[in-house]
N, CA and C atoms as a LAMMPS dump frame, in Angstrom:
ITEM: TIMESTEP
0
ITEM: NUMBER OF ATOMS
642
ITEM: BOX BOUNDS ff ff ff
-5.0000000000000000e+02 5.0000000000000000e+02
-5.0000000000000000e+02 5.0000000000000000e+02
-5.0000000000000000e+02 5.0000000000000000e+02
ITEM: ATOMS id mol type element x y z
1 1 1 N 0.846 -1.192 0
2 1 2 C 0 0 0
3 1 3 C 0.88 1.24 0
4 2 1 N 0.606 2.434 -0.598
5 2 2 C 1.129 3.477 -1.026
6 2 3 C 0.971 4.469 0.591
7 3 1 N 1.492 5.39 0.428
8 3 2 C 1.198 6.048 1.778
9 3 3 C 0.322 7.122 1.434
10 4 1 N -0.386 8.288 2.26
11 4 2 C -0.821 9.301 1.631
12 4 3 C 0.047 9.728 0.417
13 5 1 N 0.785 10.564 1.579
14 5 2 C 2.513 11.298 1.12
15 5 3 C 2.411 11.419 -0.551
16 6 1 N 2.758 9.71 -0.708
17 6 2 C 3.552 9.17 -1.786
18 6 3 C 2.261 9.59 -2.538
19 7 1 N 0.707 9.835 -2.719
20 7 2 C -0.385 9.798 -3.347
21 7 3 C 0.006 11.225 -3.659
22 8 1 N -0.25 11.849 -3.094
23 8 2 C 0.105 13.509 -2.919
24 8 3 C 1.076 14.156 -3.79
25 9 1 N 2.126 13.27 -3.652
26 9 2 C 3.477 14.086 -4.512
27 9 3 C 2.91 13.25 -6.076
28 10 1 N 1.848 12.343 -5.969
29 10 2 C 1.929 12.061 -7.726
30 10 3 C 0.658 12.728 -7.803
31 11 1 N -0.28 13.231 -7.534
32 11 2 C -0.987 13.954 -8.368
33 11 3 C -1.025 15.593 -8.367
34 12 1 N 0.176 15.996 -7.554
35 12 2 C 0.692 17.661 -7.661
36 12 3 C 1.071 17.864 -8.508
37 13 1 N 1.204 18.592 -9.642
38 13 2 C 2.092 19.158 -10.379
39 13 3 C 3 19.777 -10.162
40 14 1 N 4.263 20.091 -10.314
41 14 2 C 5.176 20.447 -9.966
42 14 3 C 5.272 22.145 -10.271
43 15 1 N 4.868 22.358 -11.859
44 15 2 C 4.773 23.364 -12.185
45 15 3 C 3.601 23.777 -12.49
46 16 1 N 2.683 24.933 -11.961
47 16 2 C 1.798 25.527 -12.034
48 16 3 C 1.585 26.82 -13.498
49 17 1 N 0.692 26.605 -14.368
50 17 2 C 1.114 27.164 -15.621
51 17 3 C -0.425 28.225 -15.612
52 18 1 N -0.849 29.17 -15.457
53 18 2 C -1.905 30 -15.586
54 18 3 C -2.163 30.769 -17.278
55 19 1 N -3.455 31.038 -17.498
56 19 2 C -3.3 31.108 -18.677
57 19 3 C -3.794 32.983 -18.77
58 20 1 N -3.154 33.741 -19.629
59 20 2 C -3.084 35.023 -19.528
60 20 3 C -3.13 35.537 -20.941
61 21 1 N -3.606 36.741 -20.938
62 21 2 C -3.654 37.888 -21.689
63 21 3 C -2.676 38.029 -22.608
64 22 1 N -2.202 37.661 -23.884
65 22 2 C -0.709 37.865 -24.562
66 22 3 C -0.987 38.854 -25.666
67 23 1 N 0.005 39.881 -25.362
68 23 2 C 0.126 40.81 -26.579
69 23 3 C 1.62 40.918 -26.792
70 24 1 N 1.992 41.219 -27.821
71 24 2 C 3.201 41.395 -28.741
72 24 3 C 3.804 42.655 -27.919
73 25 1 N 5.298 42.691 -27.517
74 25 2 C 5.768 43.713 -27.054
75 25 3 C 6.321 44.968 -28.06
76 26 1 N 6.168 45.803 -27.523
77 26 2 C 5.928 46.847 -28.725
78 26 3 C 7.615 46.941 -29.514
79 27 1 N 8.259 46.731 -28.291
80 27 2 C 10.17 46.656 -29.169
81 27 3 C 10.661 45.768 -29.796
82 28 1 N 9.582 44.707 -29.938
83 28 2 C 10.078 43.465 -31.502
84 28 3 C 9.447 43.683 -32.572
85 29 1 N 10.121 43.141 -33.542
86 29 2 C 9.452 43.719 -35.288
87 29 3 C 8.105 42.746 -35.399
88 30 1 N 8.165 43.653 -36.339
89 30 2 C 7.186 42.688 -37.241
90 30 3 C 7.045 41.358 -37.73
91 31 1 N 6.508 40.607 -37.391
92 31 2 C 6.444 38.87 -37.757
93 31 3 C 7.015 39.295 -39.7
94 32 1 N 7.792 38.209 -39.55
95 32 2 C 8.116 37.726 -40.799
96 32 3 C 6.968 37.408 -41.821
97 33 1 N 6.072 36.581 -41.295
98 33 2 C 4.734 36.17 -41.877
99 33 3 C 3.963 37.542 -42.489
100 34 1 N 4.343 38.74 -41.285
101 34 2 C 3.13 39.718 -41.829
102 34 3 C 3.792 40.868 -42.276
103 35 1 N 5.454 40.641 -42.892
104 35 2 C 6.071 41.989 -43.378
105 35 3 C 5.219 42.656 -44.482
106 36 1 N 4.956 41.487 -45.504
107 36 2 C 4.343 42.258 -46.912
108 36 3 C 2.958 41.698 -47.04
109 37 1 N 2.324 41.783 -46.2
110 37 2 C 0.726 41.704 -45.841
111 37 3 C 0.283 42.889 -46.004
112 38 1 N -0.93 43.09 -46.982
113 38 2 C -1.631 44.307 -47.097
114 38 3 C -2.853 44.477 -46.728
115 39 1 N -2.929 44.996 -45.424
116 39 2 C -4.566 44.762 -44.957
117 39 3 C -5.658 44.921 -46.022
118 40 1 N -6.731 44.709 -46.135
119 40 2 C -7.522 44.79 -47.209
120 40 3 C -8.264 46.087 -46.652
121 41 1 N -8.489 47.136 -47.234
122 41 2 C -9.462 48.045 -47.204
123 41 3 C -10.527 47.887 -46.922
124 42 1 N -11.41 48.978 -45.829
125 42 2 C -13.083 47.793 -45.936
126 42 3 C -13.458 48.795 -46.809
127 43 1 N -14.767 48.064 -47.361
128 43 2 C -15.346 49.033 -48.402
129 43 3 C -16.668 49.176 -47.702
130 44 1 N -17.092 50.827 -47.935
131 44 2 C -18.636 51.618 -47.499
132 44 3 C -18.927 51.923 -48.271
133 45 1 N -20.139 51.846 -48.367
134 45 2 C -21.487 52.32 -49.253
135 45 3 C -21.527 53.524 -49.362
136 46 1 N -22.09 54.181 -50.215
137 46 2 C -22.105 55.322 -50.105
138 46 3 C -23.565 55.999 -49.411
139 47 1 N -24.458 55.375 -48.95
140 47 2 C -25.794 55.996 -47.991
141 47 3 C -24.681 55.932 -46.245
142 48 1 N -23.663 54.995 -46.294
143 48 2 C -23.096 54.985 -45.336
144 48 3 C -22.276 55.931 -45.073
145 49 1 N -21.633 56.196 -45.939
146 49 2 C -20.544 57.384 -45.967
147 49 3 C -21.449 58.135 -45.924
148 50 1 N -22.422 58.396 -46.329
149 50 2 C -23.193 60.189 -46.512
150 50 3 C -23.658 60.302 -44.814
151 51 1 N -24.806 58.967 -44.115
152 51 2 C -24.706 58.975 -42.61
153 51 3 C -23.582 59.479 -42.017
154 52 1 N -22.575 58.711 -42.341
155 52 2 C -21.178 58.596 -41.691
156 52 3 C -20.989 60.322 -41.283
157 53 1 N -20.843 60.81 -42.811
158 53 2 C -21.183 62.522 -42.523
159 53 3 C -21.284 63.192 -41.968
160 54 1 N -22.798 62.954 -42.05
161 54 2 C -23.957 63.646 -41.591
162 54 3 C -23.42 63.811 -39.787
163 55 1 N -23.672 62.647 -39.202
164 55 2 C -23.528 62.499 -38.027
165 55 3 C -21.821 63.573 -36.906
166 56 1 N -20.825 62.97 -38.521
167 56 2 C -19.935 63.572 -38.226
168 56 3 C -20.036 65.678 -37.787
169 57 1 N -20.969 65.57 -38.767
170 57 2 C -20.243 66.935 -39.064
171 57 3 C -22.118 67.725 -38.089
172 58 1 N -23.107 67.068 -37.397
173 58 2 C -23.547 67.369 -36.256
174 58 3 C -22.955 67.053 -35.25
175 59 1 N -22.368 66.294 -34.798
176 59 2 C -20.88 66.236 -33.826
177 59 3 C -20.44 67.424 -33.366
178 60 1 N -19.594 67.893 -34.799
179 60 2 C -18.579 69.026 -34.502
180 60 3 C -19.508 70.474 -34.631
181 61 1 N -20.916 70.536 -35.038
182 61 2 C -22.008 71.629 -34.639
183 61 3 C -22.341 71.74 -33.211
184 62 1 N -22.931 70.298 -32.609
185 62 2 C -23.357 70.531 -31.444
186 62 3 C -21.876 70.791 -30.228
187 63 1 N -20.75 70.253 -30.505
188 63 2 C -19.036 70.593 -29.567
189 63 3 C -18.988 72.108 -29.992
190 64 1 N -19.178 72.343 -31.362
191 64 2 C -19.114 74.36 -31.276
192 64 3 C -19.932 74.726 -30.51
193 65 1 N -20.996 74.323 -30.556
194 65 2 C -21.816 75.356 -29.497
195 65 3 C -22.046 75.257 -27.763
196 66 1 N -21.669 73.73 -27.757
197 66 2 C -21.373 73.726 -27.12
198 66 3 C -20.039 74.479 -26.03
199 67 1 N -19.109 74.466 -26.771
200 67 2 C -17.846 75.277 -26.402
201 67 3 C -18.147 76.823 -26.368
202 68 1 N -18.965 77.033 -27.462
203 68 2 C -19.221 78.761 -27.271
204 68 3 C -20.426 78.851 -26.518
205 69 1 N -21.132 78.791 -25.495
206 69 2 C -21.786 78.642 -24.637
207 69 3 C -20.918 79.136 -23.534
208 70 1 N -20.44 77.618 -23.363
209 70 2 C -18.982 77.633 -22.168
210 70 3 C -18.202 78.825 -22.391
211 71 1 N -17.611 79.437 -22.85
212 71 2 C -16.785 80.162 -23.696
213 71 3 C -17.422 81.743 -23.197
214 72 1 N -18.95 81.759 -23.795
215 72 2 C -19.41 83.132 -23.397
216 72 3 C -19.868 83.378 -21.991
217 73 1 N -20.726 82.178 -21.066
218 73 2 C -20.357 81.999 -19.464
219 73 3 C -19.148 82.1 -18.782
220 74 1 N -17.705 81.585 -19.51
221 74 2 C -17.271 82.279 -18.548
222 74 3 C -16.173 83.146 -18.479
223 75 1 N -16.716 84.058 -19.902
224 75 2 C -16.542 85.682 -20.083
225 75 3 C -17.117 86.716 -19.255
226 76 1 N -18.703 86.18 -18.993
227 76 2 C -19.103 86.447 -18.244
228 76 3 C -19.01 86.197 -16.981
229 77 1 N -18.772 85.642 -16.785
230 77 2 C -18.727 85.081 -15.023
231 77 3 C -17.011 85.935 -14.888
232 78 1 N -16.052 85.74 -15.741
233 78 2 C -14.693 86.426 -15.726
234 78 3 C -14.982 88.275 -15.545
235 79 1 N -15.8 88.93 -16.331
236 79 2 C -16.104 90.376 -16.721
237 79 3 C -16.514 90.651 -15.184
238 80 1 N -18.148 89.711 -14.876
239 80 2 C -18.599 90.065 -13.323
240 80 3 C -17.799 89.844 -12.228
241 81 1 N -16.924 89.001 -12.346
242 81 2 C -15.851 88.91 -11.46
243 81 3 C -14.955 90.017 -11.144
244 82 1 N -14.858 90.401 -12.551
245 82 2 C -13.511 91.569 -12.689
246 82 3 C -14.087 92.834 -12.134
247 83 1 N -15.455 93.007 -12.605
248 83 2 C -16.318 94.538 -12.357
249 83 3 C -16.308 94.545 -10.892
250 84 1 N -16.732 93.175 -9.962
251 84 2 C -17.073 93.215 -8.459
252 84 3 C -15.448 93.553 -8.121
253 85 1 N -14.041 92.989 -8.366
254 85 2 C -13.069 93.097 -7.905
255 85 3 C -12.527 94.438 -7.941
256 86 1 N -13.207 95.15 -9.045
257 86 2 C -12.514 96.374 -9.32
258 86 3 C -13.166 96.954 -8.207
259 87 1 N -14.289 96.946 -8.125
260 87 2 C -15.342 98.072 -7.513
261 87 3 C -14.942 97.663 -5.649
262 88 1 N -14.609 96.537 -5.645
263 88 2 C -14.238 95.801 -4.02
264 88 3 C -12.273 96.713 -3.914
265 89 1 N -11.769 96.432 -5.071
266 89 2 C -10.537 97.308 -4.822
267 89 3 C -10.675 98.683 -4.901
268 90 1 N -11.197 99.53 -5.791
269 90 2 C -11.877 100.769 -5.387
270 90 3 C -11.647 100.959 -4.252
271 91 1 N -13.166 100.201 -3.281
272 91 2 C -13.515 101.177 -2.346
273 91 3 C -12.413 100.643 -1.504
274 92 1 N -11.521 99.654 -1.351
275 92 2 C -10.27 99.219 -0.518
276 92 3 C -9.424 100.425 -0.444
277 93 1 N -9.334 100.74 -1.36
278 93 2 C -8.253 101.751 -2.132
279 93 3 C -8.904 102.954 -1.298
280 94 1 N -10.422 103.242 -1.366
281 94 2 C -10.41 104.656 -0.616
282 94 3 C -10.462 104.643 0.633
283 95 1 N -11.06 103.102 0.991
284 95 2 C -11.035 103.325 2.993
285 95 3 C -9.014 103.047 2.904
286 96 1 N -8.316 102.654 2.343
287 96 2 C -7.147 103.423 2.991
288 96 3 C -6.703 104.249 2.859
289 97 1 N -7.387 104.972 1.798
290 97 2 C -6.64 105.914 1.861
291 97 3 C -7.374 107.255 3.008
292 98 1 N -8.638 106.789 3.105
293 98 2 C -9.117 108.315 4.238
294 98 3 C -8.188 107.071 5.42
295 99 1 N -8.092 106.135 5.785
296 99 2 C -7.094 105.621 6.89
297 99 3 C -5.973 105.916 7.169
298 100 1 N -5.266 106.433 5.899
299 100 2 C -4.01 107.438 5.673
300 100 3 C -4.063 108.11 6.147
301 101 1 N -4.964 109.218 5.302
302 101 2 C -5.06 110.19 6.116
303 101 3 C -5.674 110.987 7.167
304 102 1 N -5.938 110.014 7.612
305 102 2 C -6.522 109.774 9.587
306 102 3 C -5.278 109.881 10.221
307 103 1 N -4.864 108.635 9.702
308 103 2 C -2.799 108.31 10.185
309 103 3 C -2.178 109.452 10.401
310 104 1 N -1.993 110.168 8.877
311 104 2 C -0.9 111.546 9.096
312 104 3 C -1.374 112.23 9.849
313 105 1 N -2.963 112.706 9.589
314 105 2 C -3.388 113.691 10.855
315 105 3 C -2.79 113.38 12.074
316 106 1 N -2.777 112.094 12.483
317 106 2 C -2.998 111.944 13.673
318 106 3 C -1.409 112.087 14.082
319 107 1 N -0.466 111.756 13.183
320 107 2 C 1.06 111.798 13.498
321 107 3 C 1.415 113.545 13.546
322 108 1 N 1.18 114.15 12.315
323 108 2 C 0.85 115.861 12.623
324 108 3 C 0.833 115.841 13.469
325 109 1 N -0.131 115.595 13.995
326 109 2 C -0.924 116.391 15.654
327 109 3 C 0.465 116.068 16.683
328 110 1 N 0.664 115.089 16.185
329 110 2 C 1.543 114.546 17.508
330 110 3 C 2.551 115.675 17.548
331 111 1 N 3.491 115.492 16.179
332 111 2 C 4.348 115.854 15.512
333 111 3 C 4.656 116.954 16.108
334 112 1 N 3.417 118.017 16.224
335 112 2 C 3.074 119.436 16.596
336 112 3 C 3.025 119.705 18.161
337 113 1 N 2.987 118.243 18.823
338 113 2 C 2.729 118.839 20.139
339 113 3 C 4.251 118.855 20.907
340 114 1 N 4.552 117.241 20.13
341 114 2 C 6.244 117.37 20.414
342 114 3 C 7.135 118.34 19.99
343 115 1 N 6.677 119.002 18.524
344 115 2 C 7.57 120.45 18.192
345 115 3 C 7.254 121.497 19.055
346 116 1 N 5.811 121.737 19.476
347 116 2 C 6.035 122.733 20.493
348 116 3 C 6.445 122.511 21.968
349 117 1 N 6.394 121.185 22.39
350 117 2 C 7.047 120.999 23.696
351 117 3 C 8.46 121.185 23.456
352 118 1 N 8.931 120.567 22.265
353 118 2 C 10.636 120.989 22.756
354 118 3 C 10.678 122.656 22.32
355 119 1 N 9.886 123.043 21.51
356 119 2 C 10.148 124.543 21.653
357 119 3 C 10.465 124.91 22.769
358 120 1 N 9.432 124.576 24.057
359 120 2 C 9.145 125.307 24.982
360 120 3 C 10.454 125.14 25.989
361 121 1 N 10.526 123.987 25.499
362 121 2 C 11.977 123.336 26.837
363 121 3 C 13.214 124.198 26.022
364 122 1 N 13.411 124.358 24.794
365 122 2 C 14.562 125.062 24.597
366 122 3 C 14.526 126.8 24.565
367 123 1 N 13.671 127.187 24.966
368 123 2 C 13.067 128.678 25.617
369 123 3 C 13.093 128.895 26.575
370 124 1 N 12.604 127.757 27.576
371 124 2 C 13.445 127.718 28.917
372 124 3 C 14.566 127.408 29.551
373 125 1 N 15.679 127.228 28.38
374 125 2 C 16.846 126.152 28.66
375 125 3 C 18.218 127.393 28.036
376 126 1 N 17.274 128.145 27.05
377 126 2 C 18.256 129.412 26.971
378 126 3 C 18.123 130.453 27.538
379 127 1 N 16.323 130.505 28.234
380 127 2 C 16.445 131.646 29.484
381 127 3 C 17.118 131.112 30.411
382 128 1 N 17.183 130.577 30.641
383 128 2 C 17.848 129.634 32.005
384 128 3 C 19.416 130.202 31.73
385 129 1 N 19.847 129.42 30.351
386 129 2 C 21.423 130.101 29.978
387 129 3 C 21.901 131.333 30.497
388 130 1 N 20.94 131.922 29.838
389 130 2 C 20.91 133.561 29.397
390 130 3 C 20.552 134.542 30.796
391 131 1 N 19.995 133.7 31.559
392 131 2 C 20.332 134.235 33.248
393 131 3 C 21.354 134.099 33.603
394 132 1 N 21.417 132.82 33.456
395 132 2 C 23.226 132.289 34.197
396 132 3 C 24.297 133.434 33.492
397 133 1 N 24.435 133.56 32.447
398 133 2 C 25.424 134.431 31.695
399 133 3 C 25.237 135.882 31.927
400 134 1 N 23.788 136.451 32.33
401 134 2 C 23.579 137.903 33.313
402 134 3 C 24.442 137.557 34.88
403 135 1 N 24.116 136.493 35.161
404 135 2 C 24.209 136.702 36.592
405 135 3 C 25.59 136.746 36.579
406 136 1 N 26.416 135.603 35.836
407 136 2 C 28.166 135.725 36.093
408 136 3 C 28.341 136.974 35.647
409 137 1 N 27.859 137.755 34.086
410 137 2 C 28.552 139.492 34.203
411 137 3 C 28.105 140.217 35.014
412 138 1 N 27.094 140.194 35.791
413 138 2 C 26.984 141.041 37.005
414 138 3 C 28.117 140.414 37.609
415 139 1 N 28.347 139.22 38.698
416 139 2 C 29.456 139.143 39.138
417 139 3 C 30.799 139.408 39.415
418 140 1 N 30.705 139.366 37.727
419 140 2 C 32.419 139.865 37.111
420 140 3 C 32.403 141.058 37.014
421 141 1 N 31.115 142.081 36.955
422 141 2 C 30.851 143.446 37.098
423 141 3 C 31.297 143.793 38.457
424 142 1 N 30.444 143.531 38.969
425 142 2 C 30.809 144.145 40.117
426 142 3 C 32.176 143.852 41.208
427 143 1 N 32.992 142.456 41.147
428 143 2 C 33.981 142.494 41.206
429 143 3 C 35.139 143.568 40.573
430 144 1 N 34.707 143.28 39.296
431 144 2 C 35.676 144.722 38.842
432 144 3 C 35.625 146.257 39.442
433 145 1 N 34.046 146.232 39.961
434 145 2 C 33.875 147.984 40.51
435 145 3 C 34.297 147.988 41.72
436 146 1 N 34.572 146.588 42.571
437 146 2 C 34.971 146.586 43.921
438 146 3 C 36.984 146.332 43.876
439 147 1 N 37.074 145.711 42.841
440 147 2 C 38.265 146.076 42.626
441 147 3 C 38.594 147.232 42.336
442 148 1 N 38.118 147.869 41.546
443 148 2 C 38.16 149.609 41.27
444 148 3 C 37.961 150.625 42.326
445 149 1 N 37.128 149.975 43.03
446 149 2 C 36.888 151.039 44.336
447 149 3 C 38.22 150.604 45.293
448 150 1 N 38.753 149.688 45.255
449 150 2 C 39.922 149.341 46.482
450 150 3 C 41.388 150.189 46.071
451 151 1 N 41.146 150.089 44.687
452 151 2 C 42.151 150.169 43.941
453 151 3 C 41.961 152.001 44.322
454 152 1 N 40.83 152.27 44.311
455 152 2 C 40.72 154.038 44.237
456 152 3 C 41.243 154.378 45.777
457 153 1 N 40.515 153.706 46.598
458 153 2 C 40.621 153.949 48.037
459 153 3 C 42.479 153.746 48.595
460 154 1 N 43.15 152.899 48.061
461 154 2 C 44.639 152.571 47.892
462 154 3 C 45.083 154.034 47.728
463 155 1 N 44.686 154.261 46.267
464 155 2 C 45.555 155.724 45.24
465 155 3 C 45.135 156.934 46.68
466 156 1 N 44.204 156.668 46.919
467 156 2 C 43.595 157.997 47.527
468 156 3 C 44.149 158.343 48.93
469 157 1 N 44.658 156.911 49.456
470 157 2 C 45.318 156.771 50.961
471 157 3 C 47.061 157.324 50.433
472 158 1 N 47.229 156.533 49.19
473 158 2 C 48.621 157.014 48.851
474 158 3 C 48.268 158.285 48.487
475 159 1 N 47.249 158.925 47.964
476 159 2 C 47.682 160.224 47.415
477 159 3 C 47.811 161.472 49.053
478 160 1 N 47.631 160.931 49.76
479 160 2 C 48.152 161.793 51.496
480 160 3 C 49.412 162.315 51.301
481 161 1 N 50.397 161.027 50.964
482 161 2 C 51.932 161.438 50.661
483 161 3 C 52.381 162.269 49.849
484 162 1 N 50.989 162.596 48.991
485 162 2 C 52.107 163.025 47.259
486 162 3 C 52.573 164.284 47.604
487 163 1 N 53.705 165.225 47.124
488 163 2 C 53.893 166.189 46.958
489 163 3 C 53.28 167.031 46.357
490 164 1 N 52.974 168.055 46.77
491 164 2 C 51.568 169.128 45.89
492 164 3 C 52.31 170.12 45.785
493 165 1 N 51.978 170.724 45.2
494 165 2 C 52.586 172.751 44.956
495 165 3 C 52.016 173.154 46.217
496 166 1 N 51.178 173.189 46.467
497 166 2 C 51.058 173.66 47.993
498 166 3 C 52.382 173.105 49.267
499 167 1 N 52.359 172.02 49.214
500 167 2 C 53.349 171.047 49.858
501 167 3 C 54.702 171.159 49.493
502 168 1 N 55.343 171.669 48.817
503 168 2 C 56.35 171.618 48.263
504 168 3 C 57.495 172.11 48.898
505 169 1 N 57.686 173.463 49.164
506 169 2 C 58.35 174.039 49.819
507 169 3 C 58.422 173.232 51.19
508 170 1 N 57.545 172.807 52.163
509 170 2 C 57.744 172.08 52.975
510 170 3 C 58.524 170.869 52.957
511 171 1 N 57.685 169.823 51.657
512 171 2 C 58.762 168.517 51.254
513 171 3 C 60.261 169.201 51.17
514 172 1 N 60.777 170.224 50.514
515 172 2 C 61.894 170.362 50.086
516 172 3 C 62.695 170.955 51.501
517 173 1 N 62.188 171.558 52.594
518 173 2 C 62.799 172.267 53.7
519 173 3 C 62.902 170.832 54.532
520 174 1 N 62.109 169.313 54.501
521 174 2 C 61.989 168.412 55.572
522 174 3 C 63.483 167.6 54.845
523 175 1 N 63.347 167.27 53.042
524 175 2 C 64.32 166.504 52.827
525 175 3 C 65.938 167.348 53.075
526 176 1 N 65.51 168.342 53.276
527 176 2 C 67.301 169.059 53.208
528 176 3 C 67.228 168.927 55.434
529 177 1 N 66.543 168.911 55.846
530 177 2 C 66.735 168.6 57.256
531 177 3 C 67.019 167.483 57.703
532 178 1 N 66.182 166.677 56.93
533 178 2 C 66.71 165.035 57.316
534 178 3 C 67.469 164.253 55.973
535 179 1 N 68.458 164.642 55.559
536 179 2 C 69.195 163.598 54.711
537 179 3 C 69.091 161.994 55.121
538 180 1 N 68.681 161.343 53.993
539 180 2 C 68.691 160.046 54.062
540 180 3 C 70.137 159.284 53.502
541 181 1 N 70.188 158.173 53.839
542 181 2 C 71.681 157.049 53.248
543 181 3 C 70.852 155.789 53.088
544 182 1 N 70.276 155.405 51.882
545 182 2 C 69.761 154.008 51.166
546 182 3 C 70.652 152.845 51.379
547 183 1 N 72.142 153.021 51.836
548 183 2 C 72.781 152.275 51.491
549 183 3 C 72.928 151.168 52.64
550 184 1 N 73.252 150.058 52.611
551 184 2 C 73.258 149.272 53.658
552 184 3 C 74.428 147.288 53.172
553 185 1 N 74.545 147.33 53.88
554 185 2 C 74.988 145.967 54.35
555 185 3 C 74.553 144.721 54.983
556 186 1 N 75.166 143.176 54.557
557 186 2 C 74.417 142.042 54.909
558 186 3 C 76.033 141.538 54.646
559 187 1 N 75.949 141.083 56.485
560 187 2 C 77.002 140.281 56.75
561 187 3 C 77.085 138.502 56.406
562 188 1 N 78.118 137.717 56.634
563 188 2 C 77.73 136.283 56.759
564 188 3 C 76.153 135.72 57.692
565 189 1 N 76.596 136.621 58.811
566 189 2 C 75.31 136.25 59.785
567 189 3 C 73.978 136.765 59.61
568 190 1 N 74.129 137.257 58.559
569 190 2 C 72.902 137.857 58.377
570 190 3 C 72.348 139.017 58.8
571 191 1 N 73.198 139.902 59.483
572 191 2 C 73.217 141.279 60.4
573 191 3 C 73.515 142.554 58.837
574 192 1 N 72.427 143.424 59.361
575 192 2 C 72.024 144.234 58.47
576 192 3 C 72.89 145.679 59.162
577 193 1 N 73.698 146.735 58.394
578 193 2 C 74.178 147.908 58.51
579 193 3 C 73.821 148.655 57.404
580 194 1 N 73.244 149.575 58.384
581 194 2 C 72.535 150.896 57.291
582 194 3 C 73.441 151.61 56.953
583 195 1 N 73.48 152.86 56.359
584 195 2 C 74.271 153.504 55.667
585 195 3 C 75.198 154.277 56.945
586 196 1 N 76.768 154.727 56.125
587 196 2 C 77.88 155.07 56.787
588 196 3 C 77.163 156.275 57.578
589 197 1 N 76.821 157.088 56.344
590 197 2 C 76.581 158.646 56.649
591 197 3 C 75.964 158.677 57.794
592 198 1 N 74.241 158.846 57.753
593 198 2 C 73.164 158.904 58.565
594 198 3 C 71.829 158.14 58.091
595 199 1 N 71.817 157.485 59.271
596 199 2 C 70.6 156.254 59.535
597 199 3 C 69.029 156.41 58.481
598 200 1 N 68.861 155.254 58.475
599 200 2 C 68.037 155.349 57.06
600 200 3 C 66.42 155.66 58.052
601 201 1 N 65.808 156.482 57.443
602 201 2 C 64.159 156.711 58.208
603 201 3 C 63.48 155.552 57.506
604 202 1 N 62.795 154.976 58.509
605 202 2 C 61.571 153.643 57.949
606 202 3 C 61.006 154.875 57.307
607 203 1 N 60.107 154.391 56.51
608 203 2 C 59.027 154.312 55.326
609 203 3 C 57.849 155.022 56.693
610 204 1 N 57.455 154.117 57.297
611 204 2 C 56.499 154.931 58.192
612 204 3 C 57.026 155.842 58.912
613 205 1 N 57.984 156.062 59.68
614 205 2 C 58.271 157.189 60.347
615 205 3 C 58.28 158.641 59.185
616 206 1 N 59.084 158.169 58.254
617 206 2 C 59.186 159.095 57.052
618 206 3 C 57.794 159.685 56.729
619 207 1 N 56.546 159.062 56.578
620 207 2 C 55.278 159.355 56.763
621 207 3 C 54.825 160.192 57.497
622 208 1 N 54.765 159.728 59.021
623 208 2 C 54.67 160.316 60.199
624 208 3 C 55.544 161.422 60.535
625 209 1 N 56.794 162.07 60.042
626 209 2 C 57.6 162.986 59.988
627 209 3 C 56.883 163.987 58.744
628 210 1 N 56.34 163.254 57.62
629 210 2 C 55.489 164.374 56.607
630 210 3 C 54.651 164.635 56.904
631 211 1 N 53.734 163.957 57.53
632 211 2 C 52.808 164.418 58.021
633 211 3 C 52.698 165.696 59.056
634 212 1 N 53.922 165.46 60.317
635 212 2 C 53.372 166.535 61.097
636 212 3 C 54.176 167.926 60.784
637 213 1 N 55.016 167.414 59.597
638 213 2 C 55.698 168.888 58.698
639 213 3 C 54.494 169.131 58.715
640 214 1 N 53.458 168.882 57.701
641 214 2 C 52.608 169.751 57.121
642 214 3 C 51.16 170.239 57.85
């Protein structure tokens, strides 16, 4: 007796063969058989050909009008499109532009409040200067008139001493009474000798001696 198995492997086929669709691949020639084969022409009648026509050439009537139908819809539908877009950009066009010029106004305004605030700060910033620069020439003014007045009050204390034409004869009778000697000496030690002749008058006594001459 045979086993399954052995039943099995003889009625399998080994190779499985399916049957399919065959067409000629388009990159090999032409069969040898059908190089100089001349298909035969079919032949039509002529009520057929005139149908044939007919049909043809309502075909390409009803695709024209068809197409110019299509064609003038959507010229139209293109034109109403274009008229709404224009008229939608229009008024785009004018709300920005009064939005503009809302804008500039509104930057103006600004523009104007900041030009006159710094006006105002640099009006107060050169009065301000322009004090400071009064107040130092007063300063320097009146330093100079108080220098001028010290300077007068000086001349005026020195002018006690001056010799006058009135005074004169006196200056000239005190210097021939008291001869002076400018001359003097400075030892190693530093010890001072006035003149040989006769002793030198201080500066103030010399004063105090013109004075009660006169």
């Amino acid at each position: 007796m045979f086993s399954q198995n052995a039943i099995l492997k003889r009625t399998i086929p080994i190779f499985v063969q399916t049957a399919s669709a065959h067409r000629k691949p388009r990159w090999l020639p032409v069969a040898k058989s059908k190089i100089y084969r001349i298909p035969k022409r079919p032949v039509i009648s002529e009520d057929e050909k005139k149908e044939l026509l007919r049909l043809h050439n309502n075909y390409r009537t009803q695709m024209r009008a068809i197409k110019r139908f299509y064609f003038d819809e959507l010229v139209k539908e293109m034109a109403s499109k274009q008229s709404a877009t224009s008229e939608m950009s229009q008024r785009l066009e004018a709300e920005e532009w009064l939005r503009c010029v809302e804008l500039n106004d509104k930057w103006n305004a600004q523009v104007a409040l900041d030009r006159e605030e710094r006006r105002k700060q640099e009006v107060a910033a050169m009065e301000e200067y322009t004090l400071a620069r009064m107040e130092a020439k007063d300063k320097e003014l009146k330093a100079r008139i108080e220098k001028a007045s010290e300077k007068i009050r000086e001349e005026k204390e020195l002018s006690k001493s001056f010799i006058t034409p009135e005074t004169l004869d006196a200056a000239i009778d005190h210097a021939i009474a008291n001869p002076t000697d400018y001359n003097f000496a400075i030892d190693l030690k530093g010890n001072k000798y006035m003149g040989r002749d006769t002793p030198t008058v201080p500066p103030k006594e010399e004063k105090v001696a013109a004075a009660a001459s006169n």
